[in-house]
C-alpha positions as CSV (number, residue, x, y, z in Angstrom):
1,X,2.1,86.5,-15.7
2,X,2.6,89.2,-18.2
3,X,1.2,88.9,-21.5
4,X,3.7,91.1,-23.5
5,X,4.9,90.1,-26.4
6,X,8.6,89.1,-26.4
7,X,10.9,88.3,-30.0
8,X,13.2,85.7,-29.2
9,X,16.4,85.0,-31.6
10,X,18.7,82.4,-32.3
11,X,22.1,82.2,-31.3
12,X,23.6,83.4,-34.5
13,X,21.7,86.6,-34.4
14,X,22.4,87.4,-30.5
15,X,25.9,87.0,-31.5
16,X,25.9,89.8,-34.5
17,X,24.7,91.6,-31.7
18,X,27.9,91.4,-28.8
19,X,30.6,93.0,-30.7
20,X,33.1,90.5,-29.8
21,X,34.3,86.8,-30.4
22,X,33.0,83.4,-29.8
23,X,34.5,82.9,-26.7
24,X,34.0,86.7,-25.1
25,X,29.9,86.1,-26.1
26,X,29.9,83.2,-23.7
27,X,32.8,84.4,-21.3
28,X,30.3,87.8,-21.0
29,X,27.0,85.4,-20.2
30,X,28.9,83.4,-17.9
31,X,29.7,86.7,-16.0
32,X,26.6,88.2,-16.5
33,X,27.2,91.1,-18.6
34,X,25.6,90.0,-21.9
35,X,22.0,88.6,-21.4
36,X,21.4,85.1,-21.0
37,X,19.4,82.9,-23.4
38,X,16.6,80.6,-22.9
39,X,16.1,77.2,-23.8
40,X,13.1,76.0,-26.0
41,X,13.9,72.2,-26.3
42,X,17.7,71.4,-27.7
43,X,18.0,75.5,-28.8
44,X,19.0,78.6,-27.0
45,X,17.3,81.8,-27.8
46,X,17.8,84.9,-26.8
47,X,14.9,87.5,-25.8
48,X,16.1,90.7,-28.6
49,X,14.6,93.4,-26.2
50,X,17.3,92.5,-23.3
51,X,19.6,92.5,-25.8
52,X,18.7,96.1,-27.2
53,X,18.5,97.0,-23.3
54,X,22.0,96.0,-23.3
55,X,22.7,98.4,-25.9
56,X,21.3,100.7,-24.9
57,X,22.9,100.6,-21.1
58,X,26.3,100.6,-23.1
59,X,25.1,103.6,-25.0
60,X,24.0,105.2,-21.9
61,X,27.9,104.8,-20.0
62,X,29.6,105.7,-23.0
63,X,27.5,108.8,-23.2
64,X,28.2,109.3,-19.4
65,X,31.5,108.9,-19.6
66,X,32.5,111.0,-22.5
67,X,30.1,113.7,-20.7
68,X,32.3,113.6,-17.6
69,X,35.7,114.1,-19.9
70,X,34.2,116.7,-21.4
71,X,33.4,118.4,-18.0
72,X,36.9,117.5,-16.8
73,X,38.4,119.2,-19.7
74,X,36.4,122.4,-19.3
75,X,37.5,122.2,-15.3
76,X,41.2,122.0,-16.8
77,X,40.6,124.8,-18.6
78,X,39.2,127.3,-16.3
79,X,41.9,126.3,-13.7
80,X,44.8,126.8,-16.6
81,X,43.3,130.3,-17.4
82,X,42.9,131.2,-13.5
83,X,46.6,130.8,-13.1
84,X,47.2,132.7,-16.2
85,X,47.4,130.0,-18.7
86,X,50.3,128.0,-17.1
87,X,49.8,124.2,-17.5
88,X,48.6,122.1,-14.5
């Protein structure tokens, strides 16, 4: 058993957190893209540290993502100037 220290939040403030509706939050736990909460008693918590590790995965393949268009792009390029600046 670890003994770190974990924050947990409510429902309302997980939610802020998943940029999308009611029904996409739940759809997205259900399919285990958003983190699932906890329950203490009747309540549901979530653990904010998954959550910002959710962010921050999201971050991460945007990031990734935009890097390989960029790449792309320049590979676009230096083929379109090898042929003499005809388009591909």
């Amino acid at each position: 058993m670890t003994n770190k220290s974990r924050t947990l939040i409510p429902t309302q403030k997980a939610r802020e957190r998943h940029p999308s509706g009611r029904s996409a939050f739940y759809n997205d736990i259900g399919l285990g893209r958003f983190p699932a909460p906890i329950k203490v008693g009747r309540r549901s918590y979530w653990i904010e540290e998954e959550i910002d590790a959710w962010l921050e995965e999201r971050i991460a393949t945007r990031n990734a993502k935009q890097e390989l268009r960029v790449a792309e792009n320049n590979a676009k390029r230096k083929r379109q100037h090898a042929k003499g600046g005809q388009d591909a």
